[in-house]
N, C-alpha and C positions, 0 to 999 in steps of 0.2 A: 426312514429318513432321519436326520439325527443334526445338528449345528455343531461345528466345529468352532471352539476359540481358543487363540493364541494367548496364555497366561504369564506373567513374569508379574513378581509381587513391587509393582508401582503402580502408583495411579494409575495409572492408563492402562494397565492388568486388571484392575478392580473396576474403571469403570469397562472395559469390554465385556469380563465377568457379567455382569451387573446387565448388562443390553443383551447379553446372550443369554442369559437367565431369562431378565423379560422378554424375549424372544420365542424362548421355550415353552414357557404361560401360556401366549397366546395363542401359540400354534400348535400346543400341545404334544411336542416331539421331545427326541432325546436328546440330551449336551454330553458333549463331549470336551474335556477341558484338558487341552494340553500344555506341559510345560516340558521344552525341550532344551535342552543341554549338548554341546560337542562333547564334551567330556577330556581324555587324554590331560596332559603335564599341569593343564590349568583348573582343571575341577576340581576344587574343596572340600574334600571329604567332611567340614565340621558345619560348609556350607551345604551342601547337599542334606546332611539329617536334618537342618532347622528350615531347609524349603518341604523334603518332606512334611514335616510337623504342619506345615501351610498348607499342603496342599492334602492333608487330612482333617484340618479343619474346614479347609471349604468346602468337599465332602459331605462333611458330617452339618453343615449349614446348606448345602443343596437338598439332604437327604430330608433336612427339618420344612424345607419347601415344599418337599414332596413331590422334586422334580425328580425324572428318571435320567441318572445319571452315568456318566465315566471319570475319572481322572488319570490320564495315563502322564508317570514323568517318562520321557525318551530321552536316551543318552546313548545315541547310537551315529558320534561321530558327525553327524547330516546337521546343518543349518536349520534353524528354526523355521524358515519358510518352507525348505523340503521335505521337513518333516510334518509342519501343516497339512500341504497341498498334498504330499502321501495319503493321511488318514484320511481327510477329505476326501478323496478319489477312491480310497479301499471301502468307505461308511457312504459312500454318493449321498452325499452331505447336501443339505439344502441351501446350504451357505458357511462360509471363513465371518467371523466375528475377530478383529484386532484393533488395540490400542495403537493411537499416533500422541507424537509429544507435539505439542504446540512449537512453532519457528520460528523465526526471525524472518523479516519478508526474504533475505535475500536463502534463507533457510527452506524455504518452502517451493525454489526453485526443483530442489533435491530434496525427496522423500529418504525415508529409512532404506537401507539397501533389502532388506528383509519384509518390512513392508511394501515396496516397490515391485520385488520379487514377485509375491503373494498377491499382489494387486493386478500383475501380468502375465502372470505364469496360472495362477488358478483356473478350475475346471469349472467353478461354480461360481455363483456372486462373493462379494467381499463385500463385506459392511465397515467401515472404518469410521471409529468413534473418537472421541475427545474425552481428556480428562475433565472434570469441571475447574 
C-alpha cells in the first residue's frame, strides 16, 4: 500500500508534502510524490532542470527521514489529476494527498478543476490540505 501526493513547488505542494510525509510515519507505508507536467510547446526545458533539482532534494530530505520512498516527474501529455488517479489506481494507493489554495467566498463555490477532478473521479480517499 503506498500514499499518493500531488506535488508542485508552492505552498500548498509543500504543505501536502509535509501531511503526506506525516502520513507515512504514522502508518508506516510508502510515498509516492508525484509531479506532473503536459509537457508539448509550453514546457520549459531551463524550467524542467530547476524542478528536477527540487524534486531531488526532496528525495534526498525523504531519504534523511527514513521514509520509503518514490519521486516520479510525469510528462506524459495527461492532466495532473489523470495522472494522480492513474498511479493511485496502478499502486492501490491508500489515499491521494493534494494541495488547495485558499478563495474567496465567491471562489470556493468552484474548486481547482484538477482538484475537483481528483476529488470525483478518484478510486481512493482524497485528503485535501491547506497551506498555513
Amino acid at each position: 500500500m503506498a500514499i499518493v501526493v500531488g506535488y508542485v513547488a508552492t505552498k500548498e505542494g509543500r504543505a501536502a508534502l509535509k501531511r503526506a510525509a506525516e502520513e507515512c510515519l504514522l502508518r508506516g507505508t510508502r510515498l509516492i510524490v508525484i509531479s506532473s507536467h503536459r509537457g508539448g510547446k509550453d514546457f520549459d526545458p531551463d524550467e524542467a532542470i530547476q524542478f528536477e533539482k527540487e524534486l531531488t532534494r526532496i528525495g534526498d530530505l525523504l531519504e534523511e527521514k527514513g521514509l520509503d520512498h518514490e519521486v516520479r516527474q510525469l510528462v506524459r501529455g495527461n492532466d495532473p489529476a489523470e495522472d494522480l488517479i492513474s498511479v493511485a489506481d496502478e499502486e492501490s494507493a491508500d489515499f491521494i494527498v493534494i494541495g488547495l489554495r485558499r478563495r474567496s467566498p465567491v471562489g470556493k463555490l468552484i474548486l481547482g478543476s484538477n482538484a475537483q477532478r481528483i476529488l470525483l473521479d478518484a478510486s481512493c480517499p482524497v485528503l485535501a490540505v491547506k497551506a498555513d
